[in-house]
TIVODREN-326231 format. One record per atom (N, C-alpha, C, O): residue in one letter; x, y, z. Coordinates in steps of 0.1 Angstrom, whole numbers, plus 5000, padded with zeros to 4 digits. Atoms other than C-alpha are relative to their C-alpha. Layout:
BEGIN
AXYZ...
This chain:
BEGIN
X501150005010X870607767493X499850144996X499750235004X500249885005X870008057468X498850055004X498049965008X501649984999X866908247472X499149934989X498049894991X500750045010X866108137437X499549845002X498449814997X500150124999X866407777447X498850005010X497849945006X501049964992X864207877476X498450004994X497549934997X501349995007X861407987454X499549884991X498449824991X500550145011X861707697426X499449885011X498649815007X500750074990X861007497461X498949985004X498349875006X501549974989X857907667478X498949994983X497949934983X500949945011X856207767442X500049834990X500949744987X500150095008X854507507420X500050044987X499450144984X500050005011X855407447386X499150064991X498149994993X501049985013X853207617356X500049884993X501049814989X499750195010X852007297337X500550104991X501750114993X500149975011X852007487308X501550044994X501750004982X499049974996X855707617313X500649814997X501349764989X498950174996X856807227322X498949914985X499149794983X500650095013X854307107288X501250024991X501849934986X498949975015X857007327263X501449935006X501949854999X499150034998X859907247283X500349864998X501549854996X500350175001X859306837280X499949994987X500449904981X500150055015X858506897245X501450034996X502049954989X498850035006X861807057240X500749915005X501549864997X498750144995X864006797260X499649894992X500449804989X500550135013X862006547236X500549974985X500449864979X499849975009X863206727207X498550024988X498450054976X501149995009X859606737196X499850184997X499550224986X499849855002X859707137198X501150064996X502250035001X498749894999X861907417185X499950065011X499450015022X500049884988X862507747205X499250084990X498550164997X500649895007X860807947176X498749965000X497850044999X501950025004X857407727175X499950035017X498950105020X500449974985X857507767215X499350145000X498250185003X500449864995X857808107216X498450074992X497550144997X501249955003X855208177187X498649955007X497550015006X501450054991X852507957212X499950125009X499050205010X500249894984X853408187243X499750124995X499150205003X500549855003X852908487220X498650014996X497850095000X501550044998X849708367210X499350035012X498350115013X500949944990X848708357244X500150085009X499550085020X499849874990X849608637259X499050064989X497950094993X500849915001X848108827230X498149954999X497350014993X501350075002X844708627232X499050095012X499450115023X500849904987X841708857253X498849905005X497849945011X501350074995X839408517262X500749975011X501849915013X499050084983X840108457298X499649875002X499749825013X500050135002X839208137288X500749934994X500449824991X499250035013X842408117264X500349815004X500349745014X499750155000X843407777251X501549955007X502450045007X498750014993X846307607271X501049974990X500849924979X499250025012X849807607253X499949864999X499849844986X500150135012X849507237244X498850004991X498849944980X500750005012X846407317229X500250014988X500249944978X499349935009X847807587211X501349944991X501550004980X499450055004X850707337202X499749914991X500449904981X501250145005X848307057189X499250114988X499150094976X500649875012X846607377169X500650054990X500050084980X499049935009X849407517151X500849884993X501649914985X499650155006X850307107141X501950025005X503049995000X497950054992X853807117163X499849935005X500949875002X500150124997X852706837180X498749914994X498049974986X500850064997X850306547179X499050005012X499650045022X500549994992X847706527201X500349855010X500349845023X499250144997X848906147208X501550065013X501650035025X499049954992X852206347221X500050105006X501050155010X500249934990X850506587238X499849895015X500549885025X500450144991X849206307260X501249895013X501249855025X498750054989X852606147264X500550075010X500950045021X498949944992X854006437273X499350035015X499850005026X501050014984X851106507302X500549895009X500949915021X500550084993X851206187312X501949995009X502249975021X498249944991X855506237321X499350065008X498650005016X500449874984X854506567342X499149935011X499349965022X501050094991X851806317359X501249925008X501349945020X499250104993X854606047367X500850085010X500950055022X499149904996X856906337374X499750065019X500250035030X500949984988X854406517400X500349885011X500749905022X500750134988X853706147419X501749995002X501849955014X499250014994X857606127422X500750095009X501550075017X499949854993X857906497434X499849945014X500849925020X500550064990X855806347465X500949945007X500749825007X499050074988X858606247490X499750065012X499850185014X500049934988X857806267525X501050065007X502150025006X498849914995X859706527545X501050074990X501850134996X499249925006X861706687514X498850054986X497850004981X500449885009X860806967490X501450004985X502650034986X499450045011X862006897451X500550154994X499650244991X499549865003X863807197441X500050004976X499350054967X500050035010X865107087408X500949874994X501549805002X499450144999X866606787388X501350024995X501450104985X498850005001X870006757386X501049904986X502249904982X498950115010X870906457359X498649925000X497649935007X500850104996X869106177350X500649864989X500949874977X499250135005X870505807340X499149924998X497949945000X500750135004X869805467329X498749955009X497649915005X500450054990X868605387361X499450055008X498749985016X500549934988X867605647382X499950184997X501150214993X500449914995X866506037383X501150055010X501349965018X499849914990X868706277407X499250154999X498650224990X501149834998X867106617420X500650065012X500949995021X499749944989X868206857443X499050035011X498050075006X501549984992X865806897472X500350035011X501550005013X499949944986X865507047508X499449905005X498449845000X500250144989X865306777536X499250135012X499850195020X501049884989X862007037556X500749945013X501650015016X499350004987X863406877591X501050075001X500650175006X499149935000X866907007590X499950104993X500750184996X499749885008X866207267564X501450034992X501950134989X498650025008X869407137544X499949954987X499149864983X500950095015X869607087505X500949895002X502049895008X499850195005X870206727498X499949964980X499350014971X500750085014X870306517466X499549865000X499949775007X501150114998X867706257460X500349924989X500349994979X499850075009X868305967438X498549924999X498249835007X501350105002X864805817426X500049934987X500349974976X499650115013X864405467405X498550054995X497650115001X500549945014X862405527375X498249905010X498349865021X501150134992X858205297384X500749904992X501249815000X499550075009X859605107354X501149865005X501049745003X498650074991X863105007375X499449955016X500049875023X500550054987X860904977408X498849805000X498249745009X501250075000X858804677395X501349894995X501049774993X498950135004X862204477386X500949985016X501850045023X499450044981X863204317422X501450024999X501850075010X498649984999X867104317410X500550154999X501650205001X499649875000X867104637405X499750085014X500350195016X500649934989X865404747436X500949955010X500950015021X499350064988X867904527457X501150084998X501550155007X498449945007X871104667437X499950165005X501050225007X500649854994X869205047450X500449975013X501250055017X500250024982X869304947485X501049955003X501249935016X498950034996X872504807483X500450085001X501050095012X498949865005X874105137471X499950085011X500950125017X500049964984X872605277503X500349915008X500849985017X499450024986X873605037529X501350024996X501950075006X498450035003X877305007514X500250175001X500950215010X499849874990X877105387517X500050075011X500650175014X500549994985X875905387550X501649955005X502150045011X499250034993X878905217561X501350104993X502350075000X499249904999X881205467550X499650135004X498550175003X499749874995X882405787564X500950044998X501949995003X498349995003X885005997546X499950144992X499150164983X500249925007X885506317535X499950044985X499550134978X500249945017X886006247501X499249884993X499649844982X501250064999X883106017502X498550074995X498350165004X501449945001X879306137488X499649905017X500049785017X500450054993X877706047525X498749955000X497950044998X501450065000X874605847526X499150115010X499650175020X500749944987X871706017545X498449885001X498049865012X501350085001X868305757534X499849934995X499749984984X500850045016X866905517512X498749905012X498649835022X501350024995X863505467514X499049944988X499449884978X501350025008X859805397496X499250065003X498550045013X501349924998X857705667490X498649945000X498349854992X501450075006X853905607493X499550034986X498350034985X500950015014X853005637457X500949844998X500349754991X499050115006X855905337453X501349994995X502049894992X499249975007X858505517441X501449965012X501449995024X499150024987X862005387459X501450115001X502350114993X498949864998X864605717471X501149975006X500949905015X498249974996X868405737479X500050145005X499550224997X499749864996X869006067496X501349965006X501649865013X498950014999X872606157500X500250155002X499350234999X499649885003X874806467505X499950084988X500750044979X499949845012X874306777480X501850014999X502650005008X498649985002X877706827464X499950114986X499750074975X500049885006X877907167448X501250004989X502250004996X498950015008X880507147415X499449854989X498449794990X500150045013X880606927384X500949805001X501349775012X499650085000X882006577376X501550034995X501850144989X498949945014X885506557360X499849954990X500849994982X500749975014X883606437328X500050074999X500950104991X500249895007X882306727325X500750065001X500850124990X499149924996X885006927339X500849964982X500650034973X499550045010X887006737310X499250034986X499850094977X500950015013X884106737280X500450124989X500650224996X500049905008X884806977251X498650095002X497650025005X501449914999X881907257253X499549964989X500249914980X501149944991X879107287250X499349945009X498450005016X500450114988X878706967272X500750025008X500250005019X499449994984X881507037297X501150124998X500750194989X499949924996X883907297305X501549994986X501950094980X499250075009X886707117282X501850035009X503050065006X498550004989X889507127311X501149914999X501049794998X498850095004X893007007305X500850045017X501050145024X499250004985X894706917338X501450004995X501949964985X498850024998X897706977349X500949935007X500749975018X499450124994X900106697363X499950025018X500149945026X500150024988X899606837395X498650045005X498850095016X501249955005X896106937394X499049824999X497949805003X500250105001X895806557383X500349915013X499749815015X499050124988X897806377413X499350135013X500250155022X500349934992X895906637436X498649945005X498249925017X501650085001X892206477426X500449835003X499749765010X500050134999X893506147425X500649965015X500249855018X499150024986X895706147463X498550015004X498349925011X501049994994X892006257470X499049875003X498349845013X500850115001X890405937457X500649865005X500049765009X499050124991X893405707469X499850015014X499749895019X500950044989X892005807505X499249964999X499149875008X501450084998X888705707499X499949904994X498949844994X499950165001X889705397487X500449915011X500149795015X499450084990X891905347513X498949965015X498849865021X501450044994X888905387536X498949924998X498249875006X501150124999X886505167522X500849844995X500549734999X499450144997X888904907512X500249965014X499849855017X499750034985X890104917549X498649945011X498749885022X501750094997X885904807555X499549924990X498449924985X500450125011X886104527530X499150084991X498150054997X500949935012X884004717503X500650104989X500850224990X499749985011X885204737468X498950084989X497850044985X500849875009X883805047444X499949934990X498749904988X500250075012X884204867413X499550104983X499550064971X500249865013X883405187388X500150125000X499450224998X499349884998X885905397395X500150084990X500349994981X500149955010X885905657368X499850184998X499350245007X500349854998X885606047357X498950025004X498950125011X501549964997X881906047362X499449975009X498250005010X500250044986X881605907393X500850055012X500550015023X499649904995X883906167408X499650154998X499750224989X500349845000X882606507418X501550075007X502250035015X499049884994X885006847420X499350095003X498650144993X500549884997X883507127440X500750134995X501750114988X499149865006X884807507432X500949955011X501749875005X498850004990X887307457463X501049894996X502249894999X499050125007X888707147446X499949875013X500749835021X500050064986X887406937471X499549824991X498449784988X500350185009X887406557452X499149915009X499249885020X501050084992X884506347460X499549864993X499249874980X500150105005X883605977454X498649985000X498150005011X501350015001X879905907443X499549824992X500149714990X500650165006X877805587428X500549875008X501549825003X499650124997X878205297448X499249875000X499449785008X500550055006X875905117429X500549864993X499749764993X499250154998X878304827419X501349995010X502449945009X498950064990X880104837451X499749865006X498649815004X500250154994X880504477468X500949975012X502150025013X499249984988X881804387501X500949844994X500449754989X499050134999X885304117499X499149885002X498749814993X500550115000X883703887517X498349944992X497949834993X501250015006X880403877500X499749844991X499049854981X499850105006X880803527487X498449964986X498449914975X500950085005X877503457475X499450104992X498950044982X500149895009X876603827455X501349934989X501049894978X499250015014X880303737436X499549834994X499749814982X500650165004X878903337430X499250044987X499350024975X501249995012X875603497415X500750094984X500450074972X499249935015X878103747390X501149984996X501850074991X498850055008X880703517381X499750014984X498650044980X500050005013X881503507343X499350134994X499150134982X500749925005X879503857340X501150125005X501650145016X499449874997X881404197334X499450115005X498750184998X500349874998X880504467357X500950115001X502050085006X498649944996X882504797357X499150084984X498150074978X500149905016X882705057324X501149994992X502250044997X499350065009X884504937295X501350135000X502450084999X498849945001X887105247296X500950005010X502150025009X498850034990X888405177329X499549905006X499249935018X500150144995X887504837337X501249905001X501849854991X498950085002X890104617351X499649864992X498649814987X499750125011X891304297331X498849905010X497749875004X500350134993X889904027360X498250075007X497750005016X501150005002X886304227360X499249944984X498249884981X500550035014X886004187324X499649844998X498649794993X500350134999X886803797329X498849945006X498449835004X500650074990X884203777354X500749985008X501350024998X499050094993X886603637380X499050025013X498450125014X501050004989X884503567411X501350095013X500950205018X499049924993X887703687434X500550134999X501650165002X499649875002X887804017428X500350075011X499950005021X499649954991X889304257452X500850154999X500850224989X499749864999X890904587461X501150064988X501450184987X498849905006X893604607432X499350044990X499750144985X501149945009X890104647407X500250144999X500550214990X499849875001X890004967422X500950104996X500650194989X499049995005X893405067417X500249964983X500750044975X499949995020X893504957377X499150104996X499550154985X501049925005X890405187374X500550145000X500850214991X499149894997X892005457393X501450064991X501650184989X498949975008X895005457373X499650014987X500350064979X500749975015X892905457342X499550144999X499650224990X500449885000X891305757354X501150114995X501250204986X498849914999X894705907364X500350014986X500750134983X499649995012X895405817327X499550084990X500250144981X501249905006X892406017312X500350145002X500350234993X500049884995X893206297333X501050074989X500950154979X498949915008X896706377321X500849994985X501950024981X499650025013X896406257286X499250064996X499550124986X500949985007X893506337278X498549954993X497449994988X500850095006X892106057267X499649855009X500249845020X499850154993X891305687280X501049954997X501750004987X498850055004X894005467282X499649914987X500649904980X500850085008X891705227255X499550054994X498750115002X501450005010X889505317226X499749934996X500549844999X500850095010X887505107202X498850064996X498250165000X501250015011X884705077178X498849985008X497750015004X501250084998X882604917200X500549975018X501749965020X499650034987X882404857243X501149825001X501949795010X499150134997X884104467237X501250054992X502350014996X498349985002X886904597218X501050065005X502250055005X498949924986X888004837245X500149935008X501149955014X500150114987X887104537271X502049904996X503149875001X498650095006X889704357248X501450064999X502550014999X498149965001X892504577244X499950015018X501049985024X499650024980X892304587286X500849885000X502049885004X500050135000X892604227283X501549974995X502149895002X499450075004X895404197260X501150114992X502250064989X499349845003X897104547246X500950085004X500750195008X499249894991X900204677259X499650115001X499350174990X500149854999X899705007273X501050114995X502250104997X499249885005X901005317256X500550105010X499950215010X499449924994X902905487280X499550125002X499450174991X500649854997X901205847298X501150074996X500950164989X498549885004X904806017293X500049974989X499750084986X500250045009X904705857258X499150084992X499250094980X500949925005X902106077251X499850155002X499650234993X499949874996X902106377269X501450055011X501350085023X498949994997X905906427274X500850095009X502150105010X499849914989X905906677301X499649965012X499850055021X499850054989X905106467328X501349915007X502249845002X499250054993X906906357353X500849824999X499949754995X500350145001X908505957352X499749975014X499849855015X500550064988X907505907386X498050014999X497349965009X501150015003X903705967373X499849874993X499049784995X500750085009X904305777344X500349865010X499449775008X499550164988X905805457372X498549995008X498449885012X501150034991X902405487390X499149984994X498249965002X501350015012X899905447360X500349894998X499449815003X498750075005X902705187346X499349865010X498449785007X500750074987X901904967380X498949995005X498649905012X501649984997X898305067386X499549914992X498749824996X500750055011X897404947351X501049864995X501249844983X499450165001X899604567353X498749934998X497749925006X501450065003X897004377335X500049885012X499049855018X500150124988X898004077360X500250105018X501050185022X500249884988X896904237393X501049945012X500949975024X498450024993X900304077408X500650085002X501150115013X499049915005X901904307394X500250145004X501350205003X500849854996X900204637406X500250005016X500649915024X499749994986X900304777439X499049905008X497849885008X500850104993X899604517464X499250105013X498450055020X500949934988X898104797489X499550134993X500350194985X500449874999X895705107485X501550135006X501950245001X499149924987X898305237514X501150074988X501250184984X498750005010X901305187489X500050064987X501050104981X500449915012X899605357458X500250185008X500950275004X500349884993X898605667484X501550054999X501950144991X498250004992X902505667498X500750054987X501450164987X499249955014X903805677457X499250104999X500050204999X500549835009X901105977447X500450125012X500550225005X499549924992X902206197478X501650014998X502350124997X498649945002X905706157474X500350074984X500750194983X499849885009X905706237437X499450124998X499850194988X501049894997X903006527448X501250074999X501450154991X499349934991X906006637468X501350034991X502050124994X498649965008X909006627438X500949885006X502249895008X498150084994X910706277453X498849904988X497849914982X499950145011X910705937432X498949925009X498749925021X500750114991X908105657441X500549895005X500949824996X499650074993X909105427465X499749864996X500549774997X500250155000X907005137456X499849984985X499549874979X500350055019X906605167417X501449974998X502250005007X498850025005X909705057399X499549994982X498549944978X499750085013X910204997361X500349875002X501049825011X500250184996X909404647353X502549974993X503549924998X499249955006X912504727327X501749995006X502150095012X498649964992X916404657340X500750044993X501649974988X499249945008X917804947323X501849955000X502349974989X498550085002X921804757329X499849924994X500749894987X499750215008X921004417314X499450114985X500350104977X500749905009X918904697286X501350024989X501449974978X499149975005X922304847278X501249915001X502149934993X498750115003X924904567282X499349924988X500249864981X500650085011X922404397255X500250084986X500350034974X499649935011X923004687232X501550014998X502150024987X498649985005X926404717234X500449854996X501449844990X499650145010X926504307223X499550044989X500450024980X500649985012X924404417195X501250024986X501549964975X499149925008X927004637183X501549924993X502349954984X499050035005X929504377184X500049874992X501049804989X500250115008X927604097165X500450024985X499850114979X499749975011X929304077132X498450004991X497450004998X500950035013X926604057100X500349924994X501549934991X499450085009X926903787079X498649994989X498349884985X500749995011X924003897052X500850034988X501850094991X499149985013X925503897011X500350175004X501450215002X500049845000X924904347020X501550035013X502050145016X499349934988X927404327051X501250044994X501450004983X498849975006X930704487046X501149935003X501249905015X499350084996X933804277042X500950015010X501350125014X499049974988X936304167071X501650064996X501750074983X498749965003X939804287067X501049894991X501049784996X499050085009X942504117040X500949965008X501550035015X499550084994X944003817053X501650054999X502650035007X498649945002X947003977037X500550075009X501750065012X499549954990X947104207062X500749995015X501450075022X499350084990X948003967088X501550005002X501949934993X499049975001X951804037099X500749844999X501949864999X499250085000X953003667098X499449904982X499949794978X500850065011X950803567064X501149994989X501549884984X498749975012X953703697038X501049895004X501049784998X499350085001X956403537052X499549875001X499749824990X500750115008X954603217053X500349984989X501349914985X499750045015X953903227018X501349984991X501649904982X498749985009X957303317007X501049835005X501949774999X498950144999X958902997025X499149884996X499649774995X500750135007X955802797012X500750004985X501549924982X498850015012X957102886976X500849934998X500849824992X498450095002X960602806980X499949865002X500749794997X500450134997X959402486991X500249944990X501149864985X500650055009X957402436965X501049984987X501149874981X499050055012X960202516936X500749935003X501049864993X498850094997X962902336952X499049814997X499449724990X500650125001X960402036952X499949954985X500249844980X500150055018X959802066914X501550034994X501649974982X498650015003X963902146909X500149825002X500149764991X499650134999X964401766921X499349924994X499849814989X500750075011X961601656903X500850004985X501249904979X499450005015X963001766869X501449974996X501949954986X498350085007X966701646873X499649865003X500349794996X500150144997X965301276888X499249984985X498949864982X501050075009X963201296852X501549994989X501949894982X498950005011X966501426831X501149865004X501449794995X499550154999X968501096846X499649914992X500349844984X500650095009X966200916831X500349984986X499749904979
């Protein structure tokens, strides 16, 4: 922990400080009407001066309506601050669903990150079970390239907390994003099969405890500076046997339409460990192309090309990889999950050997390059019979054609010689 982090810890916020900052994340402020408030009150001599939202509400940059709102955030804000035993440093992200913040756990004296559901998301029971799943299914893993669970709890104001390991470094979203949102990083084939060998163990560890991730993806992987690949969200994880969770979400897609396998999209109540694996290989596909293996207009039209779209080949695109990469994407991403690697183990075993410069063992081209090329060389020898083909060779040229003819002739006049003396008798 920095000193700075230190201080943003022990020291309480300036409201006044946390009113402009809320107004700009709202978009309701510039940076020029801010600063003319703060210059206001600094040069102001009533040590009674007005507070900057006044001054905001004064100068007609806000409403007083969204002065209000915005208070009444910093209020909610404050009452989720309130966690027993940890100290809220600062917030780290914040989603559909939930709040992260970085925070010091005061017993150990260790930073942590804290996951808290919104009051909004605490007052919907499925949402609050789907929270407390994400921590026990965490709890049962242990892995180094695992985010580790450390809590989940219910603060006394109401508010319900996830606390987990602190993980210092960025997502590979963002690592990937074009700036000014991410760093705009283009991997390199080994760079890529380095992060992913990382995520192929922590699959192979929680598949190996029945419990499928299910939203495998760039943004749900953290990279520290050391390159240390780490698996996060387990928010739609589900254990194999769970019979009666996959009953209640049959026919419903969970997962994220750019790397969602074919048989989550269906719904299929049997879902199981090669999910992870199609996801995975979608990632891997992101990584070293660039892009998703799918786009669309719209999240069902990328669900649909999953569904029904041959894949465009990763070497196909970015022609400096390896084919023993492109054989493991190839097989990862088999829309019929037959077809894909039947084990975590057996994916791991292929990205280590081609790590290493050898061929993969268990991918193959579906493709039987022999029957490929014996089918082309028939090609070559099917004549054409369109009016444009060019003609076959002159029958004349046949060595026994001529003489033929020439004893057909003689035939022929000698036949009409006997004809014309049997007519002159006459």
């Amino acid at each position: 922990m920095t000193q700075s982090d230190s201080n943003a810890g022990h020291n309480a916020p300036d409201p006044d400080a946390e009113v402009g900052r809320v107004a700009m994340e709202t978009g309701l402020l510039t940076r020029n009407e801010l600063d003319h408030c703060r210059e206001a009150q600094k040069q102001s001599s009533d040590p009674n001066q007005r507070s900057l939202g006044d001054l905001l509400v004064e100068n007609q940059y806000m409403t007083l309506n969204q002065l209000k709102r915005i208070r009444k955030v910093l209020e909610d804000r404050k009452k989720e601050s309130k966690l027993p035993g940890y100290e809220l440093i600062s917030e780290l992200g914040k989603g559909a669903m939930a709040r992260v913040f970085k925070a010091r756990q005061i017993s150990l004296d260790r930073i942590v990150a804290i996951k808290v559901l919104p009051r909004k998301m605490s007052e919907n029971i499925e949402f609050v079970e789907r929270f407390y799943k994400e921590g026990k299914a965490a709890a049962r893993l242990s892995h180094n390239n695992i985010v580790q669970a450390i809590d989940v709890a219910q603060a006394p104001a109401g508010y319900h907390y996830f606390v987990m390991e602190y993980i210092e470094g960025l997502t590979l979203y963002d690592e990937m994003a074009p700036p000014p949102a991410g760093k705009g990083r283009v991997f390199t084939e080994a760079d890529a099969l380095d992060v992913i060998i990382q995520m192929a163990e922590a699959l192979v560890h929680a598949h190996e405890r029945g419990l499928i991730h299910r939203d495998v993806k760039p943004k749900n992987i953290m990279l520290t500076p050391g390159g240390v690949a780490k698996l996060t969200d387990l928010g739609l994880a589900r254990g194999v046997e769970d019979k009666e969770a996959a009953e209640m979400e049959a026919g419903k897609a969970y997962g994220t339409p750019y790397y969602i396998s074919p048989e989550q999209i269906r719904g299929d109540v049997d879902i199981d460990f090669r999910a992870d694996i199609y996801s995975l290989g979608a990632t891997m596909y992101h990584l070293v192309t660039g892009k998703p293996p799918f786009e669309g207009d719209s999240p069902s039209a990328v669900m649909h090309k999953h569904l029904k779209q041959p894949l465009i080949p990763a070497d196909h695109i970015n022609t400096s990889l390896s084919t023993g990469v492109g054989e493991i994407i190839d097989v990862s991403m088999a829309k019929k999950r037959e077809e894909r690697y039947q084990s975590t183990k057996d994916l791991l075993e292929d990205l280590k050997a081609v790590r290493r410069g050898e061929p993969p063992t268990h991918a193959r081209r579906a493709v039987d390059l022999e029957s490929l090329a014996q089918m082309e060389e028939n090609s070559e020898e099917t004549v054409d019979m369109t009016p444009e083909a060019p003609k076959g060779p002159s029958i004349w040229s046949q060595p026994m054609v001529l003489p033929l003819a020439i004893v057909a002739g003689i035939s022929l006049l000698a036949n009409i010689g006997l004809v014309v003396l049997y007519i002159l008798k006459k």
